[in-house]
Structures are given as C-alpha cells and as structure tokens.
C-alpha positions as CSV (number, residue, x, y, z in Angstrom):
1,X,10.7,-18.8,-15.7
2,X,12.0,-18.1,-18.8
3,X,9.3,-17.3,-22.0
4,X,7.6,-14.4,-23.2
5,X,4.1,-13.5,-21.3
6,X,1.0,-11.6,-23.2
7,X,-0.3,-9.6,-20.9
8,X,-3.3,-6.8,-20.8
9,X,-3.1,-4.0,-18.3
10,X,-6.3,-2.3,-18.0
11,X,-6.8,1.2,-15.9
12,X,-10.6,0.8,-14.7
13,X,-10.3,5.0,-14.0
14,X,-9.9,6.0,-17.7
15,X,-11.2,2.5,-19.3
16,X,-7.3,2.8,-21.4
17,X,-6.6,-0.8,-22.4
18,X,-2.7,-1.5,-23.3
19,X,-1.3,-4.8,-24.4
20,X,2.5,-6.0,-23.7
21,X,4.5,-8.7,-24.8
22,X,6.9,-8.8,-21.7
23,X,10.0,-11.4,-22.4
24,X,11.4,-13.1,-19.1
25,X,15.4,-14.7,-19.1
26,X,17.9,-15.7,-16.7
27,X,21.8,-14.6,-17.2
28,X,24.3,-16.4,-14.5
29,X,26.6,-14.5,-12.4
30,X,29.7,-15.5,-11.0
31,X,29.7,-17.4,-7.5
32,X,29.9,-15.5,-4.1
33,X,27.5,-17.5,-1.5
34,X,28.5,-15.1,1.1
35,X,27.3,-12.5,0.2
36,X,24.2,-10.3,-0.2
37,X,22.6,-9.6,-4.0
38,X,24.2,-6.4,-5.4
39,X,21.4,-5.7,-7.8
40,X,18.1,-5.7,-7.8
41,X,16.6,-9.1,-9.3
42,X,19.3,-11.1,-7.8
43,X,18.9,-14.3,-6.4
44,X,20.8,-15.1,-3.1
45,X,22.4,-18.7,-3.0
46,X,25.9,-20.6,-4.1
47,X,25.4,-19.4,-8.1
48,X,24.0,-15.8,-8.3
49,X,22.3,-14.8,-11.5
50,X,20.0,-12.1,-12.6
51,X,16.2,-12.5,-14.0
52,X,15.4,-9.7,-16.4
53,X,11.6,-9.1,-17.8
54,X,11.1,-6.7,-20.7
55,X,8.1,-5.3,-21.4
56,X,7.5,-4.5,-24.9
57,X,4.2,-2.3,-26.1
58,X,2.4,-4.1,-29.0
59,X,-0.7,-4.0,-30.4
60,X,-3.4,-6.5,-28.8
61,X,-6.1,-8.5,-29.9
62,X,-8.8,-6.3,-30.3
63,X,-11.4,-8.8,-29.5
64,X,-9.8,-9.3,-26.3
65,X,-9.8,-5.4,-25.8
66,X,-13.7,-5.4,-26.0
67,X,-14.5,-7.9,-24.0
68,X,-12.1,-6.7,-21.0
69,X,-13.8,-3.3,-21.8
70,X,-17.1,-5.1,-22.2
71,X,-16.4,-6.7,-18.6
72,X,-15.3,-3.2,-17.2
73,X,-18.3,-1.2,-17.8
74,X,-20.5,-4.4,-16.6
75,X,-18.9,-4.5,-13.3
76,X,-19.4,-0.4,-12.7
77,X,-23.0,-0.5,-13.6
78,X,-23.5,-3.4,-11.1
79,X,-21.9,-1.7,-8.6
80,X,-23.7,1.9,-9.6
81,X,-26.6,0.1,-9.4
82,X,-26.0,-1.5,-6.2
83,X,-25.2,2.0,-4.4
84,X,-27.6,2.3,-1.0
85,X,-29.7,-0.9,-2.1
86,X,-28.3,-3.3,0.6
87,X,-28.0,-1.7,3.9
88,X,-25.4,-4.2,5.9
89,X,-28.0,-4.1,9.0
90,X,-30.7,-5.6,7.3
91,X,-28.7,-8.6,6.2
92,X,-29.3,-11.3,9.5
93,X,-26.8,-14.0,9.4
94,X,-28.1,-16.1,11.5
95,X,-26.4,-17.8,14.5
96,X,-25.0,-20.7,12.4
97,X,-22.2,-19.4,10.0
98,X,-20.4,-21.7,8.1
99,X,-16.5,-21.8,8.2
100,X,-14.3,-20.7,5.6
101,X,-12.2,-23.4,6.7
102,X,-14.4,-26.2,6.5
C-alpha cells in the first residue's frame, strides 16, 4: 500500500485535465485493541497505525492529456449523436435472454 500513484483526474463538464503524483505510507501507532480509531485513516485491530496519501500537483504527460481529451470529446459526440435515435420500445428482446450469471 505503500508507493507513489500517477494519477489523471479529468472533469468531463469543463474538459480541465490535472495530473497528481499522490504518495501513499503507513506510520504505526501505539497498541490499544479495545478501542475505536481516533482519527480518520485508522485501522482498527491489536497494532493501530495511520495511512496517509498526499496528493502533489505536477505537470503530466501531455500525450496522455490528449488522448484522455481525445477520448472525452469522442464519447460526447457518440452520445450527442445518439440523442432520440433509439427509442427503448422498439428494441424487442425476445423471450430468451441470456443470464448475466451464466
């Protein structure tokens, strides 16, 4: 659990693309198995400790950037251009229709 994460966040309203490094570690705490956490991010159990995650703004690859953005304005104009084109009652099923769990 413990590492550093590159990660994209992407806001599909306002197309804004931001790139973090966020940094994950683990600091031990003192033992106390009967009681409850006392901060937020601890872990109940004989040895408490904390997990902390950092999230640091950094520049990203902009390759990456354009394709996510690439990806983005693909998946509005299918769905602009699917607007009123499929009307759920003309779609017949059929009487046979297959499980999701087999």
């Amino acid at each position: 659990m413990e590492g550093v994460d590159k990660v994209y966040v992407l806001n599909p309203d306002t197309e804004d693309i931001r790139f973090f490094d966020v940094y994950r570690w683990y600091e031990p705490g003192g033992i106390d198995p009967l009681s409850t956490p006392k901060k937020a991010g601890q872990i109940r159990g004989a040895a408490y400790g904390y997990y902390h995650a950092d999230a640091v703004a950094a520049p990203g690859d902009p390759n990456v950037e354009a394709a996510l953005l690439e990806g983005l304005l693909a998946a509005k104009s299918f769905a602009q251009n699917m607007l009123g084109s499929v009307d759920m009652g003309d779609i017949d099923p059929g009487s046979n229709i297959n499980s999701a769990l087999h």
